[in-house]
C-alpha positions as CSV (number, residue, x, y, z in Angstrom):
1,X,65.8,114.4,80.2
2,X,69.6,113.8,78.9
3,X,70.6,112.4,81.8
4,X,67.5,110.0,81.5
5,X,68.2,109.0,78.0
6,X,72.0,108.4,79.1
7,X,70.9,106.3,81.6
8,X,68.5,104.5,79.3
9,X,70.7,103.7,76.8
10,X,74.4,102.8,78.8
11,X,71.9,100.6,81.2
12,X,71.0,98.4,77.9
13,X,74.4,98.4,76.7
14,X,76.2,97.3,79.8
15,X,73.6,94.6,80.7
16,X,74.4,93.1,77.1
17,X,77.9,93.3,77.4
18,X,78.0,91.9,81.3
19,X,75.9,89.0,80.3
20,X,77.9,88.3,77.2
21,X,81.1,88.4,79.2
22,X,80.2,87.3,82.0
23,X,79.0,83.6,80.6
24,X,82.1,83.8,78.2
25,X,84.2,83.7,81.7
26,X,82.0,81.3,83.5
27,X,82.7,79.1,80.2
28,X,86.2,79.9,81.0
29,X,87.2,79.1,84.4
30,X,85.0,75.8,84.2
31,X,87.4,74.8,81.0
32,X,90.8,76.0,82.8
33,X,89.6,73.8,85.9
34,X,89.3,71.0,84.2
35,X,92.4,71.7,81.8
36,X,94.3,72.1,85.2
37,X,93.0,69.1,87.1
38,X,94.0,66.9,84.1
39,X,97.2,68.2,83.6
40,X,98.0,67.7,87.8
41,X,96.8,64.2,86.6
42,X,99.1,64.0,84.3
43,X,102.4,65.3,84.6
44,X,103.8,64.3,81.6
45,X,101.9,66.1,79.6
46,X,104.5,68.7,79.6
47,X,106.5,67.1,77.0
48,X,103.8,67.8,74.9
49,X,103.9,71.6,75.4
50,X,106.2,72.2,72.7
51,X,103.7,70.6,70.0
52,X,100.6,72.7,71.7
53,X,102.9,76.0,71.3
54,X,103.3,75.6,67.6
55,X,99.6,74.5,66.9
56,X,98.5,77.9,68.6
57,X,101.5,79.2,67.0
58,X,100.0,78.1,63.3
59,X,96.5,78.6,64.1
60,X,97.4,82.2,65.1
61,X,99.1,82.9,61.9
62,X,96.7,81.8,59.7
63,X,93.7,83.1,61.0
64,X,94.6,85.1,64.1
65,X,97.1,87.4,62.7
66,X,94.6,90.4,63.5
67,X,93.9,89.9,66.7
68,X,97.2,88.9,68.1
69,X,98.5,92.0,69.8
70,X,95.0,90.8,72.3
71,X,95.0,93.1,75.3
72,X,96.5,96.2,73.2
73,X,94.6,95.5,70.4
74,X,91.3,96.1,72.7
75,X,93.8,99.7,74.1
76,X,94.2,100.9,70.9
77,X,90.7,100.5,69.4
78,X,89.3,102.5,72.9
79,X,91.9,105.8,71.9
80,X,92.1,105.7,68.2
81,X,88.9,103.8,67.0
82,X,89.2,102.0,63.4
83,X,87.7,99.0,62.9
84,X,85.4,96.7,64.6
85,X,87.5,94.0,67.0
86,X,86.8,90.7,65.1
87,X,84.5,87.7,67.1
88,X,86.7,85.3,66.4
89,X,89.0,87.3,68.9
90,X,87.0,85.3,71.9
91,X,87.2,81.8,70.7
92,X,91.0,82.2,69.8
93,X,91.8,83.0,72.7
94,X,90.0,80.9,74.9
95,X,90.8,78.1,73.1
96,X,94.9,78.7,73.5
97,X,94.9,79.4,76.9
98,X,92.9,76.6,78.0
99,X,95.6,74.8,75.3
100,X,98.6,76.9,77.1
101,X,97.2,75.4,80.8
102,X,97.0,71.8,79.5
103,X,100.1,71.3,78.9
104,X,102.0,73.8,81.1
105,X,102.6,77.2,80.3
106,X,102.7,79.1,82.7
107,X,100.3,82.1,81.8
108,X,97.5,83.9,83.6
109,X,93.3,84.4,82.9
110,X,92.9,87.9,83.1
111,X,93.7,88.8,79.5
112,X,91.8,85.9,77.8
113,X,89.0,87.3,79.8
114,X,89.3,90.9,79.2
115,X,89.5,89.6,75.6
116,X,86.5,88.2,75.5
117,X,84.7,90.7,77.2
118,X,85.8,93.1,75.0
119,X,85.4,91.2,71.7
120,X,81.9,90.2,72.3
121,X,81.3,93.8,73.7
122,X,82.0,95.2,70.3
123,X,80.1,93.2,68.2
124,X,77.4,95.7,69.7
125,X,78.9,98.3,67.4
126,X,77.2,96.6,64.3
127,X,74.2,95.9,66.1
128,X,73.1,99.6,67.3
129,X,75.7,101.2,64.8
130,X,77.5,102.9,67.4
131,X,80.0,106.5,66.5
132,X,83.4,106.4,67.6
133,X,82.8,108.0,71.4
134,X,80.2,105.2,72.3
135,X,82.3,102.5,70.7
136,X,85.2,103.4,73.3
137,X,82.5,103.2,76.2
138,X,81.5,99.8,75.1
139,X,85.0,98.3,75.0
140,X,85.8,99.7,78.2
141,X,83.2,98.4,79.8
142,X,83.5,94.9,78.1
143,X,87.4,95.2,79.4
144,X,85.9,95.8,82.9
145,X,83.2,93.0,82.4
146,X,86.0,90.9,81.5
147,X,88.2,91.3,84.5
148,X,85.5,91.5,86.9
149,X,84.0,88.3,86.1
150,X,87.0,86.2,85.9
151,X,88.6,87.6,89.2
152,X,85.3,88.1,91.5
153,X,86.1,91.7,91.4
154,X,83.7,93.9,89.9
155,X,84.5,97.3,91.8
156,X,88.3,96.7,90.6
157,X,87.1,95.6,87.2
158,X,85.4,98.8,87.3
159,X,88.3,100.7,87.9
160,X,90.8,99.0,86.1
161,X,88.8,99.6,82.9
162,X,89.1,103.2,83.4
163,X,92.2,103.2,84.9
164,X,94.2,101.2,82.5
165,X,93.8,103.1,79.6
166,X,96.2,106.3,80.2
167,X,99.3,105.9,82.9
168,X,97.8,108.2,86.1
169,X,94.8,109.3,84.6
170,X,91.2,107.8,84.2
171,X,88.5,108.7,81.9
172,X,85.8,109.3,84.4
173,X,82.4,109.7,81.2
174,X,82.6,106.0,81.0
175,X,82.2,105.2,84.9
176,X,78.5,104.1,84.8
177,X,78.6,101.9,81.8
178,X,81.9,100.4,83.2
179,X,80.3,100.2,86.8
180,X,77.5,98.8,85.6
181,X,78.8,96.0,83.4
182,X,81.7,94.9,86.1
183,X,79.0,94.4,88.9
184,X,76.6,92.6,86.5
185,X,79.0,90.4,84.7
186,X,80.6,89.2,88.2
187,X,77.0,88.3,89.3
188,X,76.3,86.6,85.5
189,X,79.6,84.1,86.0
190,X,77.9,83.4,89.8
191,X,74.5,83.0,88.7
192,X,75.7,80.3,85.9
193,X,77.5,78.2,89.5
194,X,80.8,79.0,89.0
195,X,83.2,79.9,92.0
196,X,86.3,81.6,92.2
197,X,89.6,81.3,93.9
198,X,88.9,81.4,97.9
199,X,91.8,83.8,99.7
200,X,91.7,83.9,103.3
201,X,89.1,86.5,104.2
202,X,89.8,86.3,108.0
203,X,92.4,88.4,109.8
204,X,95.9,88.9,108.0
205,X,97.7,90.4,111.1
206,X,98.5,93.3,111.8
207,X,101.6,95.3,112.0
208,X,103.3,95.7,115.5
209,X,105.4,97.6,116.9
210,X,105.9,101.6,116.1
211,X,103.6,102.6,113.4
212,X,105.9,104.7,111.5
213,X,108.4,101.8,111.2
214,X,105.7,99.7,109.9
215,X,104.7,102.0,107.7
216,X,108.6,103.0,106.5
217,X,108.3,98.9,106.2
218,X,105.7,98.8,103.7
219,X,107.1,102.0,101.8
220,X,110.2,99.7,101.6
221,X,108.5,96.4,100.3
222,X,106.7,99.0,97.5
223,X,109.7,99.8,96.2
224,X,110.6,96.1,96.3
225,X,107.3,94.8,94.1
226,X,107.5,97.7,91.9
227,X,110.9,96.9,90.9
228,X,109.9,93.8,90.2
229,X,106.9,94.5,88.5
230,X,109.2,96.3,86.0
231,X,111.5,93.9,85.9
232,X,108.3,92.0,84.8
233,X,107.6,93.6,81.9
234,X,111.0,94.4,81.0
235,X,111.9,91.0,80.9
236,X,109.0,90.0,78.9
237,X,109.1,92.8,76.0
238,X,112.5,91.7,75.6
239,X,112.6,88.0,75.3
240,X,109.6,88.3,72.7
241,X,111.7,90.6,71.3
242,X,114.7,87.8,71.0
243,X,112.1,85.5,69.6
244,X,110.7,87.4,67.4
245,X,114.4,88.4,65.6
246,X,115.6,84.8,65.8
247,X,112.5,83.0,64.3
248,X,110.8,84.8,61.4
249,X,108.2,81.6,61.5
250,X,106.0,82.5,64.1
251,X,104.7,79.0,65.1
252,X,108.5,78.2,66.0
253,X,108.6,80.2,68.9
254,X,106.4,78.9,71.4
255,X,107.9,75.6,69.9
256,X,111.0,76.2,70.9
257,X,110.2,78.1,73.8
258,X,107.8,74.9,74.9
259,X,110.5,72.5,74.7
260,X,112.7,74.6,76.7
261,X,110.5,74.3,79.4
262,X,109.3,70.8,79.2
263,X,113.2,69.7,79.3
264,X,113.6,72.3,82.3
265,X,110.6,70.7,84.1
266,X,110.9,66.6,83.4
267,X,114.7,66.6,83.7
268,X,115.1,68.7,87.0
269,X,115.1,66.4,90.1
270,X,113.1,69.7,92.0
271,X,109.3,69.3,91.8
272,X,109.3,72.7,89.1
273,X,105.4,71.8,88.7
274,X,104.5,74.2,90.9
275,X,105.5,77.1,88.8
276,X,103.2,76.0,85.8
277,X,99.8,77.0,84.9
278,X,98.2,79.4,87.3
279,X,100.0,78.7,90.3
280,X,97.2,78.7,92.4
281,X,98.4,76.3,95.4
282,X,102.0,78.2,96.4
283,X,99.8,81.3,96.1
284,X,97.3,80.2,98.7
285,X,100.2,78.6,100.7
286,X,101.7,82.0,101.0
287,X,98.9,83.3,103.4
288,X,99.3,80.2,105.8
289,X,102.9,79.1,105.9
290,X,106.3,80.6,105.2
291,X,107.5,79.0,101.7
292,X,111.0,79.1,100.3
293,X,112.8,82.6,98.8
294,X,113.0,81.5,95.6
295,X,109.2,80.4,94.7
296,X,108.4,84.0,93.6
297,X,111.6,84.1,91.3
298,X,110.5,80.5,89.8
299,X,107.5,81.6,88.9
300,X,109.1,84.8,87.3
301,X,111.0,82.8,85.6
302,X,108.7,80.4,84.0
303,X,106.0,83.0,83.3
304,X,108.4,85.3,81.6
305,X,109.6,82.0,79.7
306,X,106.0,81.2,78.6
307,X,104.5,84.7,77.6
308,X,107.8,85.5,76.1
309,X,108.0,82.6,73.7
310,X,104.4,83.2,72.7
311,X,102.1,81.4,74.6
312,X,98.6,82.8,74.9
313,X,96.9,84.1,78.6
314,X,97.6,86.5,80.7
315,X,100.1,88.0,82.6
316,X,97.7,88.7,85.7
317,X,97.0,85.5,88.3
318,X,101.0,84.9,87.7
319,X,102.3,88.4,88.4
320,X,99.4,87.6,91.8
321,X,101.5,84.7,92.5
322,X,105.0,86.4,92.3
323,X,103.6,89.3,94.8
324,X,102.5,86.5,97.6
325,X,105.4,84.8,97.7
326,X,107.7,87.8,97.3
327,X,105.7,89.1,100.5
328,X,106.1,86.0,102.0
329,X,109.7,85.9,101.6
330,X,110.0,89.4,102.7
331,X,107.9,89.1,106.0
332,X,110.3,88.1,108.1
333,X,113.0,90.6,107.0
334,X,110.6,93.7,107.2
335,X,109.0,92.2,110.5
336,X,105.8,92.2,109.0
337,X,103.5,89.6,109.4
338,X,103.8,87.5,106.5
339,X,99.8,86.9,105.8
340,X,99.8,90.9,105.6
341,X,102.5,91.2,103.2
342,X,101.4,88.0,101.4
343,X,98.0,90.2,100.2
344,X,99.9,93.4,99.9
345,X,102.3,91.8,97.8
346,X,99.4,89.9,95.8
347,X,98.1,93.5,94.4
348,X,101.5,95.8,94.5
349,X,103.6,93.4,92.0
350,X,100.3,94.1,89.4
351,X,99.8,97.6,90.3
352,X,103.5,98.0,89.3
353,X,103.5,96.1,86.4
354,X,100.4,97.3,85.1
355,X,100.8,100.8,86.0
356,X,96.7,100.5,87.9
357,X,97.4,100.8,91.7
358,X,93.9,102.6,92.1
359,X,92.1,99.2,90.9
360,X,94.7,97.1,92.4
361,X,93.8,98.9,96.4
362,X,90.5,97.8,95.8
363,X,91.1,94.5,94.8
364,X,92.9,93.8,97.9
365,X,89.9,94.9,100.0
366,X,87.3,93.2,97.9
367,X,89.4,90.2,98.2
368,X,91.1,90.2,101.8
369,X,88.8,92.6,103.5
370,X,88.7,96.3,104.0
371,X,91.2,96.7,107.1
372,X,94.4,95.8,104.7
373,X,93.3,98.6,102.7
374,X,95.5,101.5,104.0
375,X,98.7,99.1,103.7
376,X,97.9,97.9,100.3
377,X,97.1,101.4,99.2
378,X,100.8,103.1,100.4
379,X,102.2,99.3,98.8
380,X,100.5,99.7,95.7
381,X,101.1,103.5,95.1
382,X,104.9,103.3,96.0
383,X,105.4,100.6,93.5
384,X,103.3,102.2,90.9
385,X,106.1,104.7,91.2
386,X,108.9,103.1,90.8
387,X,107.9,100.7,88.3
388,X,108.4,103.1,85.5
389,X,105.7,104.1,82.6
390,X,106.2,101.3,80.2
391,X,104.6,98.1,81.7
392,X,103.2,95.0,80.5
393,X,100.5,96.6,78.3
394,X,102.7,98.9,75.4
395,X,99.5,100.3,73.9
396,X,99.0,102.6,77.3
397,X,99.4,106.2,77.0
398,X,102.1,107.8,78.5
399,X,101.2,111.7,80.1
400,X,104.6,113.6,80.6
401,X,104.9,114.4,84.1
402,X,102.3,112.5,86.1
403,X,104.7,109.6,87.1
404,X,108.1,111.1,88.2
């Protein structure tokens, strides 16, 4: 009878939150496509990113100063819970990274949907006057709602929700409301006609030649996007860090941060365009043709730049982009086919930088197809090692001896 009444009661919960974040996102990637079209329209736009940086910049610091820290506010609340995640969280956010897109940061989806999903989520708190224990399930599952729904990925949303909480551990009592909520919102965004990114879903290739130097291969590009992936988050913490100690004003940052860009972009005789926004196109390219070395340290560069300085997104879809192009550019020096290390690059770089190479193995098989799971799995696990504890989110939990 317990079990019954658990069942009852999660089943409700998770179907609000799915349907709540799984519209919010739907609402999302509609907006960020047609913020993206219009930008690719428009190139010079980009000198207009420094004034867009200090309007979020202002808006944020007036009314936003809450719910800034985003992605580790929503970490924090699930450990130590306080106080009720406000709704203006949702629209904030959306709203500035549709903003950041426009005009050419170069910033991510994943944590203005996770966001979302977990904003909304806990308005449920008020609503069924949920204790402390239940108001950490809802926001996990509005975290997983949020991820699945936005990426097309609701058994990795799942997981990443429970995964991305404590470095090496997961908090299993929230798995059903967390399953539940991933698969449902994923299906919400689909029923409302939106689409998501197409990756190539046929054959990557396979290794050839001895396994166990395809294998010592892969072990060898894991250590290669986990280094990178802390080199990631490294990079980021500390030029936020610079900001923050030269420019006491807040809206200044992304100001000056957003005309270092636009200069860097509309003065340099190189097309740089294709390391703003998403980066979308020289991440599909890297499953169909060899690109040049240095796409995956452009977008490093540019995405660090943007998040750094203060621009509102995510860190997600770019750190995607650094990983397929780093495994492109590595391909031919591992012999590896570079399709194959395209995808296993795609999840490893995240699962480094974000300390979840459980969710990120399943990604790659929900979005390239269960065969490259073994070779994403030893990728993803190998960088998850040597990426180090602290990654992009600071409000994880660090055990003391689970990551050596």
């Amino acid at each position: 009878m317990k079990q019954l009444r658990y069942l009852g009661k999660w089943s409700l919960l998770a179907t609000l939150v799915a349907v709540a974040a799984g519209s919010a996102s739907a609402f999302f990637l509609v907006a960020l496509d047609v913020a993206t079209a219009w930008r690719e329209a428009y190139r010079w736009v980009v000198w207009l990113l420094p004034l867009a940086g200090f309007a979020v910049g202002w808006i944020y610091l007036h009314i936003g100063s809450h719910v800034e820290a985003g992605n580790n506010l929503l970490i924090d609340e699930i450990h130590d819970p306080k106080k009720v995640v406000p709704l203006r969280l949702a629209p904030l956010i959306l709203c500035s990274t549709v903003v950041s897109h426009l005009f050419g940061a170069s910033v991510g989806r994943e944590g203005t949907a996770v966001q979302m999903g977990g904003a909304l989520a806990d308005q449920l708190t008020h609503v069924f006057r949920l204790h402390r224990e239940d108001r950490s399930t809802v926001l996990m599952a509005g975290i997983s709602a949020g991820f699945a729904s936005v990426f097309g990925t609701p058994l990795a949303g799942a997981i990443f929700g429970l995964e991305v909480l404590v470095v090496g551990r997961m908090r299993l009592a929230a798995i059903y409301p967390c399953m539940l909520a991933a698969v449902l919102a994923d299906q919400v965004t689909r029923w409302w006609g939106v689409g998501h990114t197409h990756y190539p879903a046929g054959p990557l290739g396979a290794p050839d030649g001895p396994l166990a130097l395809s294998l010592a291969a892969i072990v060898v590009a894991g250590v290669i996007f986990g280094l990178v992936g802390r080199a990631f988050a490294a990079a980021t913490h500390s030029l936020s860090a610079w900001f923050k100690a030269r420019f006491a004003y807040a809206p200044l940052r992304p100001l000056v941060g957003g005309f270092v860009i636009a200069a860097v972009v509309g003065l340099s005789s190189f097309d740089l365009h294709r390391y703003l926004g998403l980066g979308i196109g020289p991440m599909v390219e890297a499953f169909r043709v060899p690109l040049d070395w240095w796409d995956w340290l452009g977008k490093f560069v540019f995405t660090v730049g943007s998040l750094g300085a203060g621009f509102k997104g995510g860190e997600v879809t770019p750190l995607f982009n650094i990983g397929a192009t780093l495994g492109n550019a590595l391909a031919p020096i591992l012999h590896l086919p570079f399709p194959l290390l395209a995808a296993i690059g795609f999840v490893a770089v995240f699962a480094g930088a974000a300390n979840t190479p459980l969710a990120c193995t399943v990604m790659a098989m929900e979005l390239f197809g269960p065969a490259v799971g073994p070779y994403a799995a030893l990728a993803c696990v190998v960088a998850f090692m040597f990426s180090g504890q602290q990654g992009i989110y600071r409000a994880q939990r660090q055990p003391s001896s689970e990551h050596p």
